[in-house]
VOBA-1610 file (N, C-alpha, C; in pm, whole numbers, padded with zeros to 5 digits, always signed):
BEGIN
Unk-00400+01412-01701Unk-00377+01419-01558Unk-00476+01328-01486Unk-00428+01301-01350Unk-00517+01203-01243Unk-00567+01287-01162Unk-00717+01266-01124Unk-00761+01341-00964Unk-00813+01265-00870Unk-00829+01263-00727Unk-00786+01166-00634Unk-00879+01287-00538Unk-00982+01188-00457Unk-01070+01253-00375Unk-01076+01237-00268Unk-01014+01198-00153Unk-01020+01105-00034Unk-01125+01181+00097Unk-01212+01069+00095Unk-01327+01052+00191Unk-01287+01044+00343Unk-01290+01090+00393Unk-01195+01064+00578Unk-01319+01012+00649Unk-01411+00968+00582Unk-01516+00884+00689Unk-01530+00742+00702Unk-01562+00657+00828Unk-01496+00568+00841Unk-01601+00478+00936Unk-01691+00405+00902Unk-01779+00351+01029Unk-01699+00290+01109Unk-01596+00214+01124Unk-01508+00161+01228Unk-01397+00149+01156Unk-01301+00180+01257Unk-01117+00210+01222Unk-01025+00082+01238Unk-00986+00030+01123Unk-00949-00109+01160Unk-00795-00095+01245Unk-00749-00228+01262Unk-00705-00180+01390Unk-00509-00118+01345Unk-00499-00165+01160Unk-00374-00205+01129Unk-00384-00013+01039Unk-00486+00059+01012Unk-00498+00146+00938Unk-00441+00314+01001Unk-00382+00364+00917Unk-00301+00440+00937Unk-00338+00600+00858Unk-00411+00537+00785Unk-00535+00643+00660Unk-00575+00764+00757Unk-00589+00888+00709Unk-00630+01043+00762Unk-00787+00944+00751Unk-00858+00911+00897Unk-00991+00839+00853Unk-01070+00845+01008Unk-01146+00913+01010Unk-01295+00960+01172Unk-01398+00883+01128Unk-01403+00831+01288Unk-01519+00750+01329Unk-01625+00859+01407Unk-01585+00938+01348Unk-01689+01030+01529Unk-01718+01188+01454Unk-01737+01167+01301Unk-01753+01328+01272Unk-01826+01284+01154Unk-01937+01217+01145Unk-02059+01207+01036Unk-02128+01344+01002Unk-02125+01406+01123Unk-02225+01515+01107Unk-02174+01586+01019Unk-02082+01613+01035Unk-01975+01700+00863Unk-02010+01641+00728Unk-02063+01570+00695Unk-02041+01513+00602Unk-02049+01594+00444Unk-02206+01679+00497Unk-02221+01780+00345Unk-02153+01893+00367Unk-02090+01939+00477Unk-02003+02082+00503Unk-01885+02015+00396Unk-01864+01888+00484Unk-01659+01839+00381Unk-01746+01849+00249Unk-01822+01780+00202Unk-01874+01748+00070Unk-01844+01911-00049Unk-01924+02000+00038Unk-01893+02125+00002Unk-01721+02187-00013Unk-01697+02194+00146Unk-01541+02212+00072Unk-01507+02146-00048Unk-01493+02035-00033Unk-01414+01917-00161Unk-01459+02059-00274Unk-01548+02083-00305Unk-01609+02138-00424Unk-01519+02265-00472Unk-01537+02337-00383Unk-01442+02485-00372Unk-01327+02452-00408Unk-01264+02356-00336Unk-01090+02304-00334Unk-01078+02233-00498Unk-01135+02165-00550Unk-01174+02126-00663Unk-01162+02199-00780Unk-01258+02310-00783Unk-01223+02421-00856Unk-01132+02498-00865Unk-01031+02485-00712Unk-00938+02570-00755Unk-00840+02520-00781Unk-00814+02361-00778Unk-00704+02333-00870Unk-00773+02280-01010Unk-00877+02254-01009Unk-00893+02258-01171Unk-00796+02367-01246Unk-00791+02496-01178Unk-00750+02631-01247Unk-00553+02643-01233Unk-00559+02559-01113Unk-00394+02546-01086Unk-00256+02431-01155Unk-00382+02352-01213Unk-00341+02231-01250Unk-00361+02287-01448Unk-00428+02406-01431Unk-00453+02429-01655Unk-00564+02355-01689Unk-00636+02239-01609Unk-00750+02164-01665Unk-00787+02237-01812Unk-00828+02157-01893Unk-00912+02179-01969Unk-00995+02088-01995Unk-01104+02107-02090Unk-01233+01969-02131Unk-01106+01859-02164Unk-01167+01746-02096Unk-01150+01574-02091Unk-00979+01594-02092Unk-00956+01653-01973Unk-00841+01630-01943Unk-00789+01555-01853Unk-00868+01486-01782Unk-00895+01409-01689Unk-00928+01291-01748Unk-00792+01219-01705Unk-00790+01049-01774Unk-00901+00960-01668Unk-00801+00978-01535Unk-00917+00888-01411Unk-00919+00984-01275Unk-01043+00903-01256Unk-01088+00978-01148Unk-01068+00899-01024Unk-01025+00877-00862Unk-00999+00778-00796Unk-01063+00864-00643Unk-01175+00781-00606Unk-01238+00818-00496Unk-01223+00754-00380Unk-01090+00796-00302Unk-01055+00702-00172Unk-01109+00724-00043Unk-01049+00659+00061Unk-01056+00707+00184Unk-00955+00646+00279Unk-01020+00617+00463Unk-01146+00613+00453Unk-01216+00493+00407Unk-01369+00574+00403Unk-01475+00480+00322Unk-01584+00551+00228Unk-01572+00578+00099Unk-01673+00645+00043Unk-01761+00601+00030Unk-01778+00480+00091Unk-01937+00431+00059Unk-02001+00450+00166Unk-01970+00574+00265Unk-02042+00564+00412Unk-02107+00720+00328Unk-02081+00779+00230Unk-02123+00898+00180Unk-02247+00841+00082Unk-02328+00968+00078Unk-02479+00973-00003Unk-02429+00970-00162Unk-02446+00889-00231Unk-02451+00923-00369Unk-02531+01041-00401Unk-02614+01118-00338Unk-02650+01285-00340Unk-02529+01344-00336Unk-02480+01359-00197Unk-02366+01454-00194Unk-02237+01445-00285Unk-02277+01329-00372Unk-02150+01369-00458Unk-02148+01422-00592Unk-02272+01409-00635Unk-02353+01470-00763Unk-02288+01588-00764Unk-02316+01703-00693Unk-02230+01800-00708Unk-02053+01814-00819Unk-02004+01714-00673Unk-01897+01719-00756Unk-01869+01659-00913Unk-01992+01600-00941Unk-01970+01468-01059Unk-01995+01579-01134Unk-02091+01680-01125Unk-02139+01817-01232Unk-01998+01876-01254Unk-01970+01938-01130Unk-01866+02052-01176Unk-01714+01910-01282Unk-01663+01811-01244Unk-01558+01730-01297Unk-01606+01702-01446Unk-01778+01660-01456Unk-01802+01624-01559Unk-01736+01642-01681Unk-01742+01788-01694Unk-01639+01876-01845Unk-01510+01847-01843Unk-01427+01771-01760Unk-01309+01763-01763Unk-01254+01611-01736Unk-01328+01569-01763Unk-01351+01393-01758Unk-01348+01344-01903Unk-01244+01241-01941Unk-01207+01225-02136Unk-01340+01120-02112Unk-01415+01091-02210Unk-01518+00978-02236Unk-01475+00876-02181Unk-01379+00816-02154Unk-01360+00659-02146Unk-01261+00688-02042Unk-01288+00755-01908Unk-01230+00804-01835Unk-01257+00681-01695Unk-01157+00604-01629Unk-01185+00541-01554Unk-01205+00604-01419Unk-01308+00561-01360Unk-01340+00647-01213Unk-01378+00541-01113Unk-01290+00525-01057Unk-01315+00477-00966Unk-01329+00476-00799Unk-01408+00386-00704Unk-01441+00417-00597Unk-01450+00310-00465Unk-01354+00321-00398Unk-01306+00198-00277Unk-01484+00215-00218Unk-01470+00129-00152Unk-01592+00080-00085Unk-01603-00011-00010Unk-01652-00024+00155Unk-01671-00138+00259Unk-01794-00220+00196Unk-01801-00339+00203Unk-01898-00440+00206Unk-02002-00418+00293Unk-02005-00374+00417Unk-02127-00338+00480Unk-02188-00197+00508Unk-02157-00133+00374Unk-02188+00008+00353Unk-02217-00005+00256Unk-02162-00056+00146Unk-02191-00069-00014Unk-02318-00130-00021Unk-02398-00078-00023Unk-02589-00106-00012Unk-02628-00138-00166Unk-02705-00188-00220Unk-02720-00190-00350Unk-02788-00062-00406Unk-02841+00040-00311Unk-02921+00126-00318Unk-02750+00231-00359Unk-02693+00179-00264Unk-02573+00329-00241Unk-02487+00256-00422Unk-02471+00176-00466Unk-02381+00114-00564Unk-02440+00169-00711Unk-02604+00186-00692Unk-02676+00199-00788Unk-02651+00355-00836Unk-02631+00380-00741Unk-02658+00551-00702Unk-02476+00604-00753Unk-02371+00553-00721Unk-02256+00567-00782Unk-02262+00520-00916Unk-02296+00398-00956Unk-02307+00407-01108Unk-02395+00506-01158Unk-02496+00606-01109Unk-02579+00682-01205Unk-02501+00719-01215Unk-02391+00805-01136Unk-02320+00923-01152Unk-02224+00897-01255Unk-02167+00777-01305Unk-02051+00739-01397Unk-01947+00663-01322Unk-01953+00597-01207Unk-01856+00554-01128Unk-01843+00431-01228Unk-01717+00373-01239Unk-01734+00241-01321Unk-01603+00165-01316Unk-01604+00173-01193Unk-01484+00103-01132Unk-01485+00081-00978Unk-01498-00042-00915Unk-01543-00018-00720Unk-01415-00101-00701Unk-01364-00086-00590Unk-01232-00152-00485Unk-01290-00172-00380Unk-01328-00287-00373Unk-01368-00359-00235Unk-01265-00356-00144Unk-01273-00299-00004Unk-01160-00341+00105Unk-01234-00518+00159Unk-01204-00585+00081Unk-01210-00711+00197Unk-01111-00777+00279Unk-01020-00806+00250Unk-00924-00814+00341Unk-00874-00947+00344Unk-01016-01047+00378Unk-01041-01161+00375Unk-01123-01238+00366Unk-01172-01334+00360Unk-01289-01422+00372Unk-01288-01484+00488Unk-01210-01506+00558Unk-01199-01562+00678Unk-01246-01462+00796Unk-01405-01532+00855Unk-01435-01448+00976Unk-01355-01407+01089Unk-01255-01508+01153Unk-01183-01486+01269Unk-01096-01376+01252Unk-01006-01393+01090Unk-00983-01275+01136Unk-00980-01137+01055Unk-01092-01115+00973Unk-01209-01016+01005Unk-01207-00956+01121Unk-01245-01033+01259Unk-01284-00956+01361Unk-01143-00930+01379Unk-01035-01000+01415Unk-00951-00988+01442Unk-00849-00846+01383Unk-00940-00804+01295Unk-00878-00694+01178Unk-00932-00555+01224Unk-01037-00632+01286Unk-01154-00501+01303Unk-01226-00437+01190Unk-01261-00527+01122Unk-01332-00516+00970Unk-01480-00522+00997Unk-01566-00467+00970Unk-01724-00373+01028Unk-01749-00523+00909Unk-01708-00595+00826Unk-01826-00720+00748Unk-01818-00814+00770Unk-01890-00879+00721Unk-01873-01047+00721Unk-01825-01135+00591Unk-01804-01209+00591Unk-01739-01321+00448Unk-01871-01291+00368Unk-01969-01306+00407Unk-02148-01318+00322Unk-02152-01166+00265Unk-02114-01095+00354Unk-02127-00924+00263Unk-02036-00912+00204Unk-01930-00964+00190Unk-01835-00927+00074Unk-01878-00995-00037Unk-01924-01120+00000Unk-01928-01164-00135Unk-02098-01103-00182Unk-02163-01130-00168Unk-02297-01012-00187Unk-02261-00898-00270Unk-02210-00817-00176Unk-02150-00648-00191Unk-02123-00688-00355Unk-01980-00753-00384Unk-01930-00770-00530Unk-02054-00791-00620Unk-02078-00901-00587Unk-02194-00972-00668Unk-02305-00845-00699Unk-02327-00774-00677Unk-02471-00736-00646Unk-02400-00601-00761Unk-02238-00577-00730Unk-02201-00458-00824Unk-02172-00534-00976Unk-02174-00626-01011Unk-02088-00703-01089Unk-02278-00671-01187Unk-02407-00753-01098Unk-02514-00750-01157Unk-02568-00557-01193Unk-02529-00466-01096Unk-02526-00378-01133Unk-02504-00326-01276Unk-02448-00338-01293Unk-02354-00325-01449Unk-02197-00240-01458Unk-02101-00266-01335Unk-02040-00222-01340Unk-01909-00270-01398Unk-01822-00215-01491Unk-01709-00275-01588Unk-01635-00328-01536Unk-01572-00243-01442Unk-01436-00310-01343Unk-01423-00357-01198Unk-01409-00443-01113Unk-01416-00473-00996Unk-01304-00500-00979Unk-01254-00452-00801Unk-01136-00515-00750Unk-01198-00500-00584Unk-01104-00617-00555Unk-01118-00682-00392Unk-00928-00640-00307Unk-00919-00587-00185Unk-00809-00629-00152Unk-00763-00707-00095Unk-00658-00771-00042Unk-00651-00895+00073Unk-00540-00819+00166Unk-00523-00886+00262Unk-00341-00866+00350Unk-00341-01024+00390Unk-00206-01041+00362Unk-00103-01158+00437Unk-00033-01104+00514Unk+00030-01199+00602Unk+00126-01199+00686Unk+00065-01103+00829Unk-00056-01144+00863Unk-00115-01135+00956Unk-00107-01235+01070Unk-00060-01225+01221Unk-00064-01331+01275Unk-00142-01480+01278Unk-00079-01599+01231Unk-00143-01703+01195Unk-00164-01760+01046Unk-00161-01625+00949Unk-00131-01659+00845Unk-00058-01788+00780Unk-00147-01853+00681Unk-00055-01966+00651Unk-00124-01926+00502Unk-00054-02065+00488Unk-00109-02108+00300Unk-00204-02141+00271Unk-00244-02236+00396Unk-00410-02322+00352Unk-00505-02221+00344Unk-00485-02081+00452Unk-00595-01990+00469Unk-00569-01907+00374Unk-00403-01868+00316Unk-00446-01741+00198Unk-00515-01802+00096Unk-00417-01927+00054Unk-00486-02041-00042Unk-00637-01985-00072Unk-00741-01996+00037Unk-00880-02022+00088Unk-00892-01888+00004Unk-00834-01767+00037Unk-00886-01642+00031Unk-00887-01583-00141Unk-00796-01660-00170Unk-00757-01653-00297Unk-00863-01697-00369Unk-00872-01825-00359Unk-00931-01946-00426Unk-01121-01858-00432Unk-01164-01783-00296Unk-01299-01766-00244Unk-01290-01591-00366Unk-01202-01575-00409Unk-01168-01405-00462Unk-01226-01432-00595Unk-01116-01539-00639Unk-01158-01576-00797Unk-01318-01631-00839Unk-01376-01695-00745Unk-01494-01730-00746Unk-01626-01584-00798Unk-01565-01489-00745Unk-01636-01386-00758Unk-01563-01301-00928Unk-01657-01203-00968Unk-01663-01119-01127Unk-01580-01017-01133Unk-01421-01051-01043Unk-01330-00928-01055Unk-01228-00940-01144Unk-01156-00801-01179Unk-01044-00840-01326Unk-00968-00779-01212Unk-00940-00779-01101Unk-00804-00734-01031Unk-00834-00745-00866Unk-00669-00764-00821Unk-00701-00762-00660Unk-00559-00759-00649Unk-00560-00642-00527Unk-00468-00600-00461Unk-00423-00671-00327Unk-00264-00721-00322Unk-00264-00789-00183Unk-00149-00769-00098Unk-00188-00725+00021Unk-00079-00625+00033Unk-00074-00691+00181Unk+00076-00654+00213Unk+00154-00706+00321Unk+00107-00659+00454Unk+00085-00692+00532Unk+00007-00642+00733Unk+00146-00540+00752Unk+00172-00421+00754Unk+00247-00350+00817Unk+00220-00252+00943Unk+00291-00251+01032Unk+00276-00206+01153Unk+00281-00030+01115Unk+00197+00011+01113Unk+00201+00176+01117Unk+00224+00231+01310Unk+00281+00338+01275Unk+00263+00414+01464Unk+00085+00471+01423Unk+00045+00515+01594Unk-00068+00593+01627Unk-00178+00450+01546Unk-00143+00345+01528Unk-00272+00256+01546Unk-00286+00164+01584Unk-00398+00090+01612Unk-00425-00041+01714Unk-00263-00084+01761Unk-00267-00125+01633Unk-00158-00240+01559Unk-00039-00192+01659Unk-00040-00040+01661Unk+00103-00006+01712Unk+00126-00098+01841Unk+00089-00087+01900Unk+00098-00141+02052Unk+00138-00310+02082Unk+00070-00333+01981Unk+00119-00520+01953Unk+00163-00569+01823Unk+00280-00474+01801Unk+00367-00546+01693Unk+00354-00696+01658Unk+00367-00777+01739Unk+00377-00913+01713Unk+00232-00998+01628Unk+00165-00849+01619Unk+00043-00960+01533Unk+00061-00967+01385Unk+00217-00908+01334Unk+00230-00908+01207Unk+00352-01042+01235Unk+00363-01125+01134Unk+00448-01203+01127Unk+00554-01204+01008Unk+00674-01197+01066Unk+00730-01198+00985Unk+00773-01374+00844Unk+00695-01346+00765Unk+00727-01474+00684Unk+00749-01422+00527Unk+00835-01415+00452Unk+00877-01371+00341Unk+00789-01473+00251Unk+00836-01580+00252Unk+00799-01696+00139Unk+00599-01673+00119Unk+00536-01582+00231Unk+00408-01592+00240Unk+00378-01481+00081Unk+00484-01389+00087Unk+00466-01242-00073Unk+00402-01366-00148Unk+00563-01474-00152Unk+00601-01529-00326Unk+00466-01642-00332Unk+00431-01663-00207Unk+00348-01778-00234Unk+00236-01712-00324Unk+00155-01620-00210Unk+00041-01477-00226Unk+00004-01485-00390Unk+00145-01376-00405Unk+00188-01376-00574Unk+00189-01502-00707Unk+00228-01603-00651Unk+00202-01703-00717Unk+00094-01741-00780Unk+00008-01778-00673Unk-00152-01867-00670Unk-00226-01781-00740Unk-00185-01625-00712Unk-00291-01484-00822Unk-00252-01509-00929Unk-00127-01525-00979Unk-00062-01530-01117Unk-00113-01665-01175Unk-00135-01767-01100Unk-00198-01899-01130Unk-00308-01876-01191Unk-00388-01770-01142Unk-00484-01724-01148Unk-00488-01693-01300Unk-00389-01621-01365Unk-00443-01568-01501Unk-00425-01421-01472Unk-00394-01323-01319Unk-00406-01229-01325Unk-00260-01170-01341Unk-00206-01107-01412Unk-00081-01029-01448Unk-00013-00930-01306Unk+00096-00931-01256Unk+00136-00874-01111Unk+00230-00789-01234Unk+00140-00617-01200Unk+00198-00525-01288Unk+00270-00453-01199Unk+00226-00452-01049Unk+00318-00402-00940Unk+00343-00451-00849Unk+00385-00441-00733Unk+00417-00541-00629Unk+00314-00602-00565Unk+00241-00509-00524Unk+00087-00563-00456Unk-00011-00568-00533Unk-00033-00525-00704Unk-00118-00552-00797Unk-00129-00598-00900Unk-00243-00674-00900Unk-00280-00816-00982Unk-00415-00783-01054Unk-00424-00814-01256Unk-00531-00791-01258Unk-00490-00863-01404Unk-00624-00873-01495Unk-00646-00919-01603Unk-00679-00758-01685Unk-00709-00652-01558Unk-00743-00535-01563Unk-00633-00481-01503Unk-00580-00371-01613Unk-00428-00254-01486Unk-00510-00141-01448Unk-00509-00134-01342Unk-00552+00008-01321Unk-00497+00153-01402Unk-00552+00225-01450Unk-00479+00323-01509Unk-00441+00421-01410Unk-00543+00439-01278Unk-00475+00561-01201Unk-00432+00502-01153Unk-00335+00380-01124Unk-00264+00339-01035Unk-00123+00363-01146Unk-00161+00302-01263Unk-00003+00327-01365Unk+00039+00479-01360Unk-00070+00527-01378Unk-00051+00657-01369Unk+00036+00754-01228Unk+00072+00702-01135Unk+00107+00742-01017Unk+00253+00713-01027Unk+00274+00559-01059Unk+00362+00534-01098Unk+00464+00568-01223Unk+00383+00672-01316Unk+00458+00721-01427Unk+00458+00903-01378Unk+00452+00900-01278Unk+00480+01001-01222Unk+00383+01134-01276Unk+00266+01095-01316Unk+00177+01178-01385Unk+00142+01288-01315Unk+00084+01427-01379Unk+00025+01544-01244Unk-00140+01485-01167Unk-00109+01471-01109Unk-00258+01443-01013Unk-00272+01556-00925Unk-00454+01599-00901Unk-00520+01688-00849Unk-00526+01569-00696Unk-00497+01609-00581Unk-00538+01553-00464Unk-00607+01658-00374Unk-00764+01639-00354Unk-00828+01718-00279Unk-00913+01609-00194Unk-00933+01731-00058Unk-00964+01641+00038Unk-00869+01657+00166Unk-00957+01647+00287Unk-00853+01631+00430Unk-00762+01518+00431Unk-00586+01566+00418Unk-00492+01442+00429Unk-00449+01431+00273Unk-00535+01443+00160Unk-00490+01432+00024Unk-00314+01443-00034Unk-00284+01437-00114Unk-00195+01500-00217Unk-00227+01500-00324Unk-00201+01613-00409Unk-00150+01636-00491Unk+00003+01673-00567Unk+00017+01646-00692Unk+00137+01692-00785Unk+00141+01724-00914Unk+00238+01829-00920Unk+00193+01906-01039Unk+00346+01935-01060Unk+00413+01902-01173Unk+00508+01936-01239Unk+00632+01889-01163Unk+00664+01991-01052Unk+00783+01979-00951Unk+00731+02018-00832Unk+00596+01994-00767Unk+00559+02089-00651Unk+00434+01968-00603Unk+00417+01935-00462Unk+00354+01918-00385Unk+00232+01956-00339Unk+00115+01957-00334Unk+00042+01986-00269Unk-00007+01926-00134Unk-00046+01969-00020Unk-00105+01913+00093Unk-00208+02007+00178Unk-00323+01970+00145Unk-00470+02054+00227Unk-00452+01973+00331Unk-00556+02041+00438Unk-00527+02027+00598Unk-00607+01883+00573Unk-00547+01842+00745Unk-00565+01706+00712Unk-00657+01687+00833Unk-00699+01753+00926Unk-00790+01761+00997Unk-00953+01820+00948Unk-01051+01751+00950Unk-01177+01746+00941Unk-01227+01884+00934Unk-01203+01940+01037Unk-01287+02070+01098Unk-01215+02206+01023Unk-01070+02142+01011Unk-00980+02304+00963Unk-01025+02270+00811Unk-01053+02144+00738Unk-01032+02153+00580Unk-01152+02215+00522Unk-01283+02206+00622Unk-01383+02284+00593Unk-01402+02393+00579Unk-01351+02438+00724Unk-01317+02604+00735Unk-01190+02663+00612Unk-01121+02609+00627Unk-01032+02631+00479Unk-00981+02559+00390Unk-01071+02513+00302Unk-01038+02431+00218Unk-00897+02459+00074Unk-00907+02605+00099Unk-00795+02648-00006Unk-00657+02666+00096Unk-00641+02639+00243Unk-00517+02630+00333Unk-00465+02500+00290Unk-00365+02493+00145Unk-00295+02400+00106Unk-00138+02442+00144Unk-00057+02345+00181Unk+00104+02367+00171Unk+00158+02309+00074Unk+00279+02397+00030Unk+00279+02330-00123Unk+00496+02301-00042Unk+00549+02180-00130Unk+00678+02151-00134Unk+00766+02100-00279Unk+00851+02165-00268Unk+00896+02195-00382Unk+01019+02093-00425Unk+01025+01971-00549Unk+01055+01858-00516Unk+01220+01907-00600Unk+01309+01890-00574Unk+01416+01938-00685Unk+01438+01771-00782Unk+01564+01840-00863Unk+01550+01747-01006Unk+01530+01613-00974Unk+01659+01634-00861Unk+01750+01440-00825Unk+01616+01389-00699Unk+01522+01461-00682Unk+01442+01415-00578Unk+01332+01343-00688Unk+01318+01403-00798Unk+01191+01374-00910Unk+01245+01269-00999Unk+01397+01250-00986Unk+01452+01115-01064Unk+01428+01026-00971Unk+01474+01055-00838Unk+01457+00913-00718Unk+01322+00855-00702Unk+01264+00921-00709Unk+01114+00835-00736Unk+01098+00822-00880Unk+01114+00843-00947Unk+01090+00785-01084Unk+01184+00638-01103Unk+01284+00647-01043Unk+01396+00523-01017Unk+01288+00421-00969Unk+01271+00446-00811Unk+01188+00357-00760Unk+01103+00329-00787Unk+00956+00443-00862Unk+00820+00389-00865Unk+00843+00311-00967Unk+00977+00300-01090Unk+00970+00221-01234Unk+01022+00113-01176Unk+01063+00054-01071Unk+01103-00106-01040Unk+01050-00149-00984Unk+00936-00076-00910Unk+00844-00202-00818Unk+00676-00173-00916Unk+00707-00139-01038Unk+00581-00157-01140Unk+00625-00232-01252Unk+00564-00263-01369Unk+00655-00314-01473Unk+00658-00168-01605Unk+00650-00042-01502Unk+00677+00078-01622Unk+00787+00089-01628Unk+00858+00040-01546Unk+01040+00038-01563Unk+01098+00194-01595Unk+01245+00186-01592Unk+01281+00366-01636Unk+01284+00321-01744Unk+01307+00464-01770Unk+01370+00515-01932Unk+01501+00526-01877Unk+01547+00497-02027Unk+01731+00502-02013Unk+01783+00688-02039Unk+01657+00687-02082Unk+01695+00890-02132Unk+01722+00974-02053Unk+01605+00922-01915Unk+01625+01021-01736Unk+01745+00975-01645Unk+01845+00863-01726Unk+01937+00805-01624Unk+02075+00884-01616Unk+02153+00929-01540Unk+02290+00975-01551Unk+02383+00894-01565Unk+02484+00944-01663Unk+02576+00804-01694Unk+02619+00689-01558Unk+02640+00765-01457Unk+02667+00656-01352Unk+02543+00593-01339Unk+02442+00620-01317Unk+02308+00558-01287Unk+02326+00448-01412Unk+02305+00500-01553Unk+02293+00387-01649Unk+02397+00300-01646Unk+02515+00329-01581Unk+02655+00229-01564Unk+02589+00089-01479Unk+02554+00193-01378Unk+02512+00067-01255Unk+02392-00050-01267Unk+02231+00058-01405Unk+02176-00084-01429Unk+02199-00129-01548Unk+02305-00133-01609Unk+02359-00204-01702Unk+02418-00309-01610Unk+02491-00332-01517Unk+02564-00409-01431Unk+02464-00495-01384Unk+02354-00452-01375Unk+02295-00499-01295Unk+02175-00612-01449Unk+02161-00542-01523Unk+02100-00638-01680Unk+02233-00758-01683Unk+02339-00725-01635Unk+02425-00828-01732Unk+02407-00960-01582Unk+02361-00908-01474Unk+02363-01003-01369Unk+02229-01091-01361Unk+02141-01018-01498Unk+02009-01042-01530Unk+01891-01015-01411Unk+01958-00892-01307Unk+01837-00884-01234Unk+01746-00737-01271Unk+01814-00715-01444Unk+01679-00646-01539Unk+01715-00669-01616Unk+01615-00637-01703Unk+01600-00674-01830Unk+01595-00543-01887Unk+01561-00529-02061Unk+01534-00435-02100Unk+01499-00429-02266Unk+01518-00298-02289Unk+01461-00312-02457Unk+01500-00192-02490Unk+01514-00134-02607Unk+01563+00000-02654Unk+01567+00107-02599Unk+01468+00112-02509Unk+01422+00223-02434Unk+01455+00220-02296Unk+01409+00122-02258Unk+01350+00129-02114Unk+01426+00044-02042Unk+01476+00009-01907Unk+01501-00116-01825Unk+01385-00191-01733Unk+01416-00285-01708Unk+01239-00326-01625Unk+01299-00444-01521Unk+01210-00449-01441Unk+01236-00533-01318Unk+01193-00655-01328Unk+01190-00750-01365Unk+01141-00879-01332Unk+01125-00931-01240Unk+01181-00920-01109Unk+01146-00995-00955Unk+01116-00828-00898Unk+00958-00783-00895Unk+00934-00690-00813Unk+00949-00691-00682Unk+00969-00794-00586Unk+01022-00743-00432Unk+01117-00769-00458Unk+01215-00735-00541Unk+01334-00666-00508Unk+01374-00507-00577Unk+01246-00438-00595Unk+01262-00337-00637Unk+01355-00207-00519Unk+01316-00208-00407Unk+01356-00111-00330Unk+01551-00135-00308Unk+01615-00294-00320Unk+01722-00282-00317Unk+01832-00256-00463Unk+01735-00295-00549Unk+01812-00259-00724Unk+01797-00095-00720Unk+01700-00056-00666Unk+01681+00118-00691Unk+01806+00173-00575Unk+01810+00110-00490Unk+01977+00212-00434Unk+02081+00144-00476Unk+02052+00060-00554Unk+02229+00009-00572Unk+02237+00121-00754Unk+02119+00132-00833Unk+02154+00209-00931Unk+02166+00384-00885Unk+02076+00404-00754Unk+02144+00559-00711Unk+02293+00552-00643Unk+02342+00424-00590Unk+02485+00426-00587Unk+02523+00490-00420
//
């Protein structure tokens, strides 16, 4: 199984982010720290945990690097016993929070995996993003975890931000690889409601050819595009893992969790998840709802379905769709080869 921790603290709220994430409630920090703990334990017990049952560990937000490597010791004790040896754990992190003091202090604990939010290398628009760093602290920040001794690094980017071109992703690309990472995530400017962004749609641009270019120049790179927005020489395992529809523990204000056929969701407000950290709502997913995402999450990854979970009409339709060669396949499984077009092959095989 996967467990998934999400941090809702946030030194500044960028302007495109849509994340359960407070600028204005630091003072909570060891009260949430504490909940997390309680809530923790009790799906350890809901989920069957047993010793090293826990493949990866994934510490989001937010920003966990605005948290004390103290306050998380706690939790690293109680997970410890249920963490397999070669268990990847990893932990997003801002560039001008990620201190070498705070990086040092996550590797004591076993962290051995960091996700830089950079976004970009380009200052203008940084500010323009509302990104709290500079081009010099990102690249620092990495560097400084890379000398740390940490195994795995990843950076993210966004395209298709107003102004976006080639010469500048080009730049961002080109300034990524320079640095000691085996992966980077690059993901499209989408307009969420309730943020900055909402209000001035027009700072996302619409340019398609910007994905294939994006995708290209990474793959130029040497790095393998195992999902739509991820690129690595390194796969993430809790990311495959999400995508193979695995049970994950999600604790934390805003979290999810999943377990078998059932949902979890703890409060997603700050103040109530403290006061009740065990006030989870649970939703209950039926069969054809647990195939439809298994449809979809297997075409925009390269875990592809199995032909075993398909219903004869379903396997009718991506057979039709192999002989048009927009999949492929092998004894088992079918697989996507052009991942942005995963979301329209997945309703033409639900029909």
């Amino acid at each position: 199984m996967l467990a998934y921790i999400h941090i809702p603290y946030c030194d500044s709220k960028c302007h495109y982010c849509a994340f359960n994430s407070y600028v204005d409630k630091f003072d909570t920090r060891k009260a949430y720290m504490a909940a997390l703990k309680v809530q923790l334990a009790h799906e350890l017990e809901r989920f069957e945990a047993t010793p090293e049952s826990i493949e990866t560990l994934f510490i989001g937000g937010g920003t966990p690097s605005t948290v004390d490597p103290a306050l998380y010791a706690p939790i690293f004790e109680l997970l410890s016993p249920y963490l397999q040896p070669n268990a990847e754990i990893t932990i997003e992190a801002n560039p001008n929070s990620a201190s070498r003091s705070w990086l040092e202090g996550m590797h004591a604990l076993g962290v051995n995996r960091v996700s830089f939010g950079v976004q970009s290398f380009d200052a203008a628009k940084l500010k323009a993003l509302n990104r709290a760093h500079s081009p010099s602290q990102a690249v620092t920040a990495i560097e400084t975890a890379h000398e740390i001794g940490y195994k795995h690094l990843s950076l993210d980017l966004i395209y298709n931000y107003r102004g976006d071109d080639e010469t500048l992703l080009a730049s961002d690309i080109a300034q990524a690889f320079v640095l000691p990472i085996n992966h980077l995530s690059a993901y499209e400017l989408t307009i969420e409601k309730h943020t900055t962004f909402a209000a001035t749609p027009q700072v996302r641009q619409e340019d398609e050819n910007l994905a294939f270019f994006v995708a290209e120049k990474i793959r130029e790179r040497g790095f393998e595009q195992y999902e739509i927005s991820n690129f690595g020489s390194y796969q993430s395992r809790h990311n495959k893992g999400y995508w193979e529809l695995k049970n994950y523990i999600g604790a934390g204000a805003g979290a999810v969790g999943f377990f078998k056929d059932r949902r979890f969701y703890p409060a997603s407000d700050i103040d109530h998840y403290i006061a009740s950290p065990l006030h989870i709502t649970e939703e209950h997913l039926s069969t054809d709802a647990l195939l439809t995402e298994k449809i979809f999450l297997g075409l925009r990854s390269r875990i592809g379905i199995a032909k075993s979970i398909l219903p004869e009409a379903y396997f009718k339709r991506a057979l039709l769709l192999f002989e048009e060669e927009k999949l492929t396949q092998n004894d088992t499984h079918f697989f996507n080869p052009n991942l942005f077009l995963a979301d329209a092959l997945a309703l033409f095989i639900l029909g």
